[in-house]
C-alpha positions in Angstrom: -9.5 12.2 75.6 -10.5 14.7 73.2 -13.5 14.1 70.1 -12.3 14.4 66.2 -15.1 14.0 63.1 -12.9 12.2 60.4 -12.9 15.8 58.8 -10.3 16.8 61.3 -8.6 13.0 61.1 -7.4 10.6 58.1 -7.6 7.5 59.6 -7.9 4.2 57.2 -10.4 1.2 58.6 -7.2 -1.0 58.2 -5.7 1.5 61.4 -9.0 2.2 62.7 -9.4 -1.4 63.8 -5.7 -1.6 65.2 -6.4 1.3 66.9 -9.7 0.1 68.0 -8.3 -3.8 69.0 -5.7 -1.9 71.4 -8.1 0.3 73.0 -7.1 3.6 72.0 -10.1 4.8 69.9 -13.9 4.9 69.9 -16.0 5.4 67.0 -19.2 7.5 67.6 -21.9 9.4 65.2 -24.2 11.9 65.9 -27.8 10.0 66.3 -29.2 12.9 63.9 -27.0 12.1 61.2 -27.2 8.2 61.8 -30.9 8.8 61.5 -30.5 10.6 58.7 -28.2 9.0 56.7 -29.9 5.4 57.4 -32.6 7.0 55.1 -30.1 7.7 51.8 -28.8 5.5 49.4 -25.2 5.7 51.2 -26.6 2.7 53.2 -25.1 -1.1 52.3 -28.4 -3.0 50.2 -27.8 -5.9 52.9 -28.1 -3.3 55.9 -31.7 -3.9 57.8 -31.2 -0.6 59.3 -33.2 1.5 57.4 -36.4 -0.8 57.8 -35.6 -0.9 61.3 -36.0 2.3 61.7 -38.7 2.7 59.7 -40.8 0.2 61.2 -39.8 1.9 65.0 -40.9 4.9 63.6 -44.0 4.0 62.7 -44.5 2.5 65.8 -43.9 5.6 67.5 -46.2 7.2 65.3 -49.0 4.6 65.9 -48.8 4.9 69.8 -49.4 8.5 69.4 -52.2 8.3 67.1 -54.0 5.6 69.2 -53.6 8.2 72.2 -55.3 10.9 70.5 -58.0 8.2 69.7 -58.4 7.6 73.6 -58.4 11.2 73.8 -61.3 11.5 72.1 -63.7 8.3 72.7 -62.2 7.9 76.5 -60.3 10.3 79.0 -58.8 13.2 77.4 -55.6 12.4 79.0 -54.5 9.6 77.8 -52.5 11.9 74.9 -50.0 12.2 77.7 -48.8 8.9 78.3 -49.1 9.0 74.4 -46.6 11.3 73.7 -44.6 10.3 76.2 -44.3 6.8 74.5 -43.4 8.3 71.7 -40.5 9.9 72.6 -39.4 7.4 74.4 -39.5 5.3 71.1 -38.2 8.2 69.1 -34.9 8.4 71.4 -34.4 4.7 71.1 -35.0 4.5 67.7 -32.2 7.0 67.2 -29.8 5.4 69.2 -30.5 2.1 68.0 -30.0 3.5 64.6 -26.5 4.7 65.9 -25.4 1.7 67.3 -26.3 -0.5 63.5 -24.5 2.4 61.2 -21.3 1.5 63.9 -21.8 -2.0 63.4 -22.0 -1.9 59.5 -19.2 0.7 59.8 -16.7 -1.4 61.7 -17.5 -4.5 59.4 -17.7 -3.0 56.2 -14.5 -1.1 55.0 -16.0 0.0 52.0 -18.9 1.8 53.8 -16.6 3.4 56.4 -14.6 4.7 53.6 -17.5 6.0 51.6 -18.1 8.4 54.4 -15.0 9.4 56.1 -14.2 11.9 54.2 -18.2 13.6 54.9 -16.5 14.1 58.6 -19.6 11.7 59.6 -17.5 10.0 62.0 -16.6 11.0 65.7 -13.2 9.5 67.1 -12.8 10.0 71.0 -9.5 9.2 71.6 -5.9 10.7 73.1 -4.1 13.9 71.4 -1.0 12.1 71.4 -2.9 9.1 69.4 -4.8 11.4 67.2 -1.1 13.1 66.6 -0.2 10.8 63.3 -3.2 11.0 61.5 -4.1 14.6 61.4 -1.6 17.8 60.8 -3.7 20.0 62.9 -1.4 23.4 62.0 -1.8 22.9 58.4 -5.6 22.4 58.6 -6.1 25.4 61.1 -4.4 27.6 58.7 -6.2 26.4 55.6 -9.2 27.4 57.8 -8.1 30.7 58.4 -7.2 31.2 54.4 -10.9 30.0 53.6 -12.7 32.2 56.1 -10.2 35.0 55.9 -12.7 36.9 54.0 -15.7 36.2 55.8 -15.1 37.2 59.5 -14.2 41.4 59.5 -10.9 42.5 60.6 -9.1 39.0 60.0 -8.2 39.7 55.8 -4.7 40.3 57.4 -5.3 44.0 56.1 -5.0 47.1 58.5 -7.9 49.1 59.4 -8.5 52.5 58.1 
């Protein structure tokens, strides 16, 4: 199984969820971008994500303050177990934020479409499955044409 971002692949909800049904593709985002993205406007109005989210983050952010409280009027370690609470909240907060934009994303064909083509989605699934969908030749040397320029010694011209 190899990973594709729906920059690399064209793939429709319609044959996402065929795909998906027989068991030959999984959908993933980065937890960055899910975090990130559950913070814009791109989000569906009837999506409880972005509260979720907010309200875990505050959370974390509470537990960490109250820490530093203890800190100060108690033992001066309890910041530790502080900060450790708060990452731990932090990481599932961002994976939990992952898992809804999937959700939303599998349900909602309009919000899957709205960011395929960002290349916000991550497709793990077979080269020969990915084959219809992507024309990897044609995009690798569209690549090459845009960054031609950029990288020295690849502008195709010989060196003095």
């Amino acid at each position: 199984m190899r990973q594709y971002t729906s920059a690399e692949l064209n793939i429709p909800h319609a044959e996402f969820l065929k795909l998906r049904s027989a068991g030959k593709v999984r959908l993933g985002v980065d937890e960055g971008v899910a975090l990130k993205l559950s913070q814009t406007d791109l989000m569906p109005k009837t999506s409880s994500a972005k509260a979720a989210t907010n309200f875990w983050s505050w959370i974390a952010i509470a537990v960490f303050g109250a820490s530093i409280y203890f800190s100060f009027t108690g033992s001066w370690w309890w910041f530790i177990p502080g900060f450790i609470g708060m990452m731990v909240i932090h990481s599932a907060n961002k994976k939990g934020t992952s898992q809804n934009i999937l959700e939303i994303a599998e349900a909602d064909p309009f919000f899957y479409e709205k960011l395929r083509p960002h290349g916000v989605w991550l497709y793990q699934m077979d080269e020969a499955d990915a084959a219809p969908f992507g024309d990897f030749k044609s995009q690798a040397s569209a690549l090459v044409e845009k960054y031609a320029g950029i990288v020295p010694g690849s502008s195709g011209a010989a060196a003095p």
